[in-house]
C-alpha positions as CSV (number, residue, x, y, z in Angstrom):
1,X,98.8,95.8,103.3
2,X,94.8,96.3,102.2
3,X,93.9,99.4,100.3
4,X,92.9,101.5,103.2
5,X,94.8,102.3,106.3
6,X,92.6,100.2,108.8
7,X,95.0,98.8,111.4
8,X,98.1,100.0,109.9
9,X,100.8,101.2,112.8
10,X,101.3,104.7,112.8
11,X,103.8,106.8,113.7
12,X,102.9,110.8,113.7
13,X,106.2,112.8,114.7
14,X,105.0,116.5,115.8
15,X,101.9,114.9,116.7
16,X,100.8,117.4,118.9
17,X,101.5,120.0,117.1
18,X,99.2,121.8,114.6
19,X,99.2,119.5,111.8
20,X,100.0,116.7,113.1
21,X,97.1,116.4,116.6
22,X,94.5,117.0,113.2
23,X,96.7,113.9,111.8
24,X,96.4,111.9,114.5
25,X,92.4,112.3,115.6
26,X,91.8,111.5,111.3
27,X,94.3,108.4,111.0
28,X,92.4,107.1,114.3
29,X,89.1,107.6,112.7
30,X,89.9,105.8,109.7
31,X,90.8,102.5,111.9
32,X,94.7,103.1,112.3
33,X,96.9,102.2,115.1
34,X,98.9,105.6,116.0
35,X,101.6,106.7,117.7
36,X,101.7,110.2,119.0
37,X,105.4,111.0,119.0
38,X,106.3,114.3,120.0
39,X,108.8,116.0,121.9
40,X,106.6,117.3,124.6
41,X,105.6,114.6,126.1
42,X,103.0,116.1,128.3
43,X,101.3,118.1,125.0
44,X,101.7,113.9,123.6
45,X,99.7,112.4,126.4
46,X,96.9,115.4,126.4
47,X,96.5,115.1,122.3
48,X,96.5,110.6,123.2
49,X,93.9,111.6,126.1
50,X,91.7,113.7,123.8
51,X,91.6,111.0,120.9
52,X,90.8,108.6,123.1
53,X,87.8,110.3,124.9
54,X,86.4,111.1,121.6
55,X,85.4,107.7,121.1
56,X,87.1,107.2,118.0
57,X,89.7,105.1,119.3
58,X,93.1,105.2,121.0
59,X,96.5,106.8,120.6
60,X,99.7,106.0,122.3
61,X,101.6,108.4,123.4
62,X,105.8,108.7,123.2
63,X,108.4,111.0,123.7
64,X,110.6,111.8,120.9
65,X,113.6,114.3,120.0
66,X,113.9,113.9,116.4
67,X,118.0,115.2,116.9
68,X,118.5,112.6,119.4
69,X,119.7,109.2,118.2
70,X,118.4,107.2,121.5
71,X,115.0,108.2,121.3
72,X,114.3,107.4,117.6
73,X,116.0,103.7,118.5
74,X,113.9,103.7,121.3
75,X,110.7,104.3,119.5
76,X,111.6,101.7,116.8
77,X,112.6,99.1,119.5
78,X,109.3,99.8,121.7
79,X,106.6,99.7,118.6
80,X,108.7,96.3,117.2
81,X,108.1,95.0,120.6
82,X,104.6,95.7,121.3
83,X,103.2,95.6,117.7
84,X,105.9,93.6,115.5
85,X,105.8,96.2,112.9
86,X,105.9,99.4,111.7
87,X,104.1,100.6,108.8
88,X,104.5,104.1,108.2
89,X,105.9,107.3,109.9
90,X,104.8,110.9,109.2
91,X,107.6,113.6,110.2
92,X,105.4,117.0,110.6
93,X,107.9,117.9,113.4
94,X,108.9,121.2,113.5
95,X,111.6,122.5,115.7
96,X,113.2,125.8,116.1
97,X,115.5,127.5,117.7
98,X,115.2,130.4,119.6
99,X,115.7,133.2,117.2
100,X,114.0,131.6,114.3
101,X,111.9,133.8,111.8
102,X,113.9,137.3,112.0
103,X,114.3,139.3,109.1
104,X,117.1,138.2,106.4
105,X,119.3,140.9,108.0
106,X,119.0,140.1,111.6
107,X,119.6,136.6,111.0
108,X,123.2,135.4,112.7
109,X,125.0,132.3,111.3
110,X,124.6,130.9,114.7
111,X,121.0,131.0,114.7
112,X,120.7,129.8,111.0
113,X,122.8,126.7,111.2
114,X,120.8,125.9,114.6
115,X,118.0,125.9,112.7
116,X,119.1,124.3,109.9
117,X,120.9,121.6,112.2
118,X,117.5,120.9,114.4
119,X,115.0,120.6,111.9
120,X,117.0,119.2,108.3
121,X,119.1,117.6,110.6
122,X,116.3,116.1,112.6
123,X,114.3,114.8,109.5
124,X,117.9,113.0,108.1
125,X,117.9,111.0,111.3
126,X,114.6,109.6,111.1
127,X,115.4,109.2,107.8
128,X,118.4,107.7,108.1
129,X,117.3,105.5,111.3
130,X,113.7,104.4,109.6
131,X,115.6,103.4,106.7
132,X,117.7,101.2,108.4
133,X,114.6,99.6,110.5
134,X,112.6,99.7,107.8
135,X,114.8,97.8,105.0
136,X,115.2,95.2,107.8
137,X,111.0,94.3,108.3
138,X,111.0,94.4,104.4
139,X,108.9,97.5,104.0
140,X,107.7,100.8,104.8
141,X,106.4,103.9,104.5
142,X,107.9,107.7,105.0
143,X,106.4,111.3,104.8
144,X,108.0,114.1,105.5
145,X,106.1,117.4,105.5
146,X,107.9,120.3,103.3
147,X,106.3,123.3,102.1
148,X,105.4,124.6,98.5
149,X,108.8,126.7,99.4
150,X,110.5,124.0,99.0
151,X,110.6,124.5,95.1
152,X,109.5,128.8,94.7
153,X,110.5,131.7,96.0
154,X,108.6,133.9,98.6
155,X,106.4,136.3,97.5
156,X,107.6,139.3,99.6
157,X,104.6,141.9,98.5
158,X,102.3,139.6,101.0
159,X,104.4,140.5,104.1
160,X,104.7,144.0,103.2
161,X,103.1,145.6,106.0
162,X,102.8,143.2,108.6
163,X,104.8,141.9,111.5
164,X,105.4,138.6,109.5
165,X,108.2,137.4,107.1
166,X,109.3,134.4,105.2
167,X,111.9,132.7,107.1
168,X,115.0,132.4,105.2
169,X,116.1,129.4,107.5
170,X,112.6,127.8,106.6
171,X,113.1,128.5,102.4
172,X,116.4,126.4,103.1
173,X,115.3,124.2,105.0
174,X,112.1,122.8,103.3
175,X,114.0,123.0,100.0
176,X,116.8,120.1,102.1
177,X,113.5,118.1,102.9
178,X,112.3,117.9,99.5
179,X,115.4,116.7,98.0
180,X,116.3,115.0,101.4
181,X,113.0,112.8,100.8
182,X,113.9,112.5,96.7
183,X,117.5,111.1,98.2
184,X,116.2,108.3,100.2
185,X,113.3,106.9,98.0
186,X,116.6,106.9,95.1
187,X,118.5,105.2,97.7
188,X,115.9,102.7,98.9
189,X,114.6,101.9,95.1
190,X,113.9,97.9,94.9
191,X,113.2,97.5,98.5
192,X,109.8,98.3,99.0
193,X,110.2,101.0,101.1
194,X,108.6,104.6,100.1
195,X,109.4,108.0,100.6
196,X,107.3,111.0,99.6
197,X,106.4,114.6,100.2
198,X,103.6,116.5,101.2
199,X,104.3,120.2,100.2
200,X,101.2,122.4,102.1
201,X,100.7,126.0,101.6
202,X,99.8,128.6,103.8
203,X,97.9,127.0,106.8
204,X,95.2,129.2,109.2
205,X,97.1,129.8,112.3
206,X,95.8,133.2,113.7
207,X,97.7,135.0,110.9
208,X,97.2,138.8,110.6
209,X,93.9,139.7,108.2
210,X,96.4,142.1,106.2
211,X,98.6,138.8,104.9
212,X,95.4,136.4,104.9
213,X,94.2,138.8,102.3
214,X,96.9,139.2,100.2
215,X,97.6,135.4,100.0
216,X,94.3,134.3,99.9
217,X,94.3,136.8,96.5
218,X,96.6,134.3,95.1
219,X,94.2,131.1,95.9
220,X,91.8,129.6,93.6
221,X,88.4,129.3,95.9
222,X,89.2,128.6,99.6
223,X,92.7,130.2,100.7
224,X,95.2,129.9,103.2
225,X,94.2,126.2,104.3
226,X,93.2,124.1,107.7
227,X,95.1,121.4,109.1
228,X,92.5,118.7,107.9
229,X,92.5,119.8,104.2
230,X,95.7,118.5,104.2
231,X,94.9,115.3,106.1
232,X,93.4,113.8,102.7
233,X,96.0,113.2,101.2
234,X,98.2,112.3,103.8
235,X,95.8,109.5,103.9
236,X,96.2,108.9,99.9
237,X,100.3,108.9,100.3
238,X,99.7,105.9,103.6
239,X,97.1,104.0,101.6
240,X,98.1,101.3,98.9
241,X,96.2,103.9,96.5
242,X,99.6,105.2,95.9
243,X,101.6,102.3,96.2
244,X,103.6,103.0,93.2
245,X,104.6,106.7,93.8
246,X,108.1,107.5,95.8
247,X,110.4,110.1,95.2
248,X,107.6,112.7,94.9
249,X,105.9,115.9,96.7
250,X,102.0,116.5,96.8
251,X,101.7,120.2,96.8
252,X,98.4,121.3,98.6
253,X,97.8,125.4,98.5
254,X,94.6,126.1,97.0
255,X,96.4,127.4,93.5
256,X,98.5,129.7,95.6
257,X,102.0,128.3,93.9
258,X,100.7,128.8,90.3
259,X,99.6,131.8,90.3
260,X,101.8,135.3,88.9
């Protein structure tokens, strides 16, 4: 593979969501081959549609439950067919179930093992099936997307006030991803195959001013984040620039996780 990501084959899961459509249009621009896997299909084709009337060059779209066995094998099968290869994947899905993001005290067992089951569950199956594929062509490259609470604890105070809280199903979730990730790059050591981390902070998603204000106190200069300040070094952890690091998390938040 050259140093840059020109031609590379693709594979964005989530990517129609908020980080990952700002994945897609930027891995497009910089020559890439991408797949927009997503598990709206229809929210897919429009994000493809948009990428590829902007000139920059052309998405595929694909449909994609990331708890669903058959549709990962069928994504695997369909890319080795058309394109002999897969590169790289990037999991920024993010499923949740129907009561996800209560307070700590309203949260059921159901609801937290649904949670726990879609979206853990969901990233150690493209994990797992990735692996497998990707041990077989002789390489690859996986990125999950955790959180910088993957490795701290909330900071309450910043919530105090508002209609928003820290999910506790997303503390213990992101926390699984990291290690998840550390796991299979352990497991996968000697085989050229690669797994890393990116770790973002808060990103701007019509948040109330009240929190933006008391997180963004925490930040060194610009805040709680966009989707592209991430994309960077997404771009870093897919390029042969990093080529040597697996096992590891990139945390992006502006200072947020290092300050008291």
């Amino acid at each position: 593979m050259s140093n840059t990501i020109q031609d590379l084959v693709i594979v964005v899961i989530g990517g129609a969501g908020l980080l990952g459509k700002v994945f897609c249009m930027d891995l497009v621009k910089r020559g890439a081959v991408v797949i927009v896997a997503d598990n709206n299909i229809h929210k897919a084709t429009e994000v493809a549609k948009e990428i590829s009337f902007s000139g920059v060059g052309n998405a595929y779209p694909f449909a994609l439950d990331i708890t669903e066995k058959r549709t990962v094998l069928s994504l695997i099968y369909n890319l080795k067919a058309r394109h002999g290869r897969i590169d790289a994947v990037v999991n920024s899905a993010y499923p949740r179930g129907p009561n996800y993001g209560r307070l700590v005290e309203d949260v059921t067992y159901e609801d937290f093992c649904t949670n726990v089951n879609v979206h853990l569950g969901g990233y150690f199956l493209v994990s797992q099936q990735f692996g497998i594929f990707f041990k077989e062509q002789g390489y690859g490259n996986l990125i999950n997307l955790a959180s910088i609470y993957s490795y701290m604890p909330p900071r309450f105070e910043i919530y105090r006030d508002t209609k928003m809280t820290m999910p506790v199903e997303y503390a213990a979730i992101k926390a699984g991803i990291l290690q998840l990730t550390r796991y299979f790059a352990s497991y996968y050591k000697g085989t050229g195959i690669r797994f890393n981390c990116l770790s973002p902070g808060g990103i701007l998603d019509g948040q109330e001013i009240a929190f933006r204000s008391k997180y963004d106190a925490h930040c060194n200069s610009k805040g709680m984040l966009e989707a592209k300040d991430v994309s960077g070094s997404l771009v870093y952890l897919l390029s042969d620039e990093s080529k040597y690091l697996t096992g590891q998390s990139i945390n992006i938040d502006d200072g947020y996780s290092i300050s008291s």
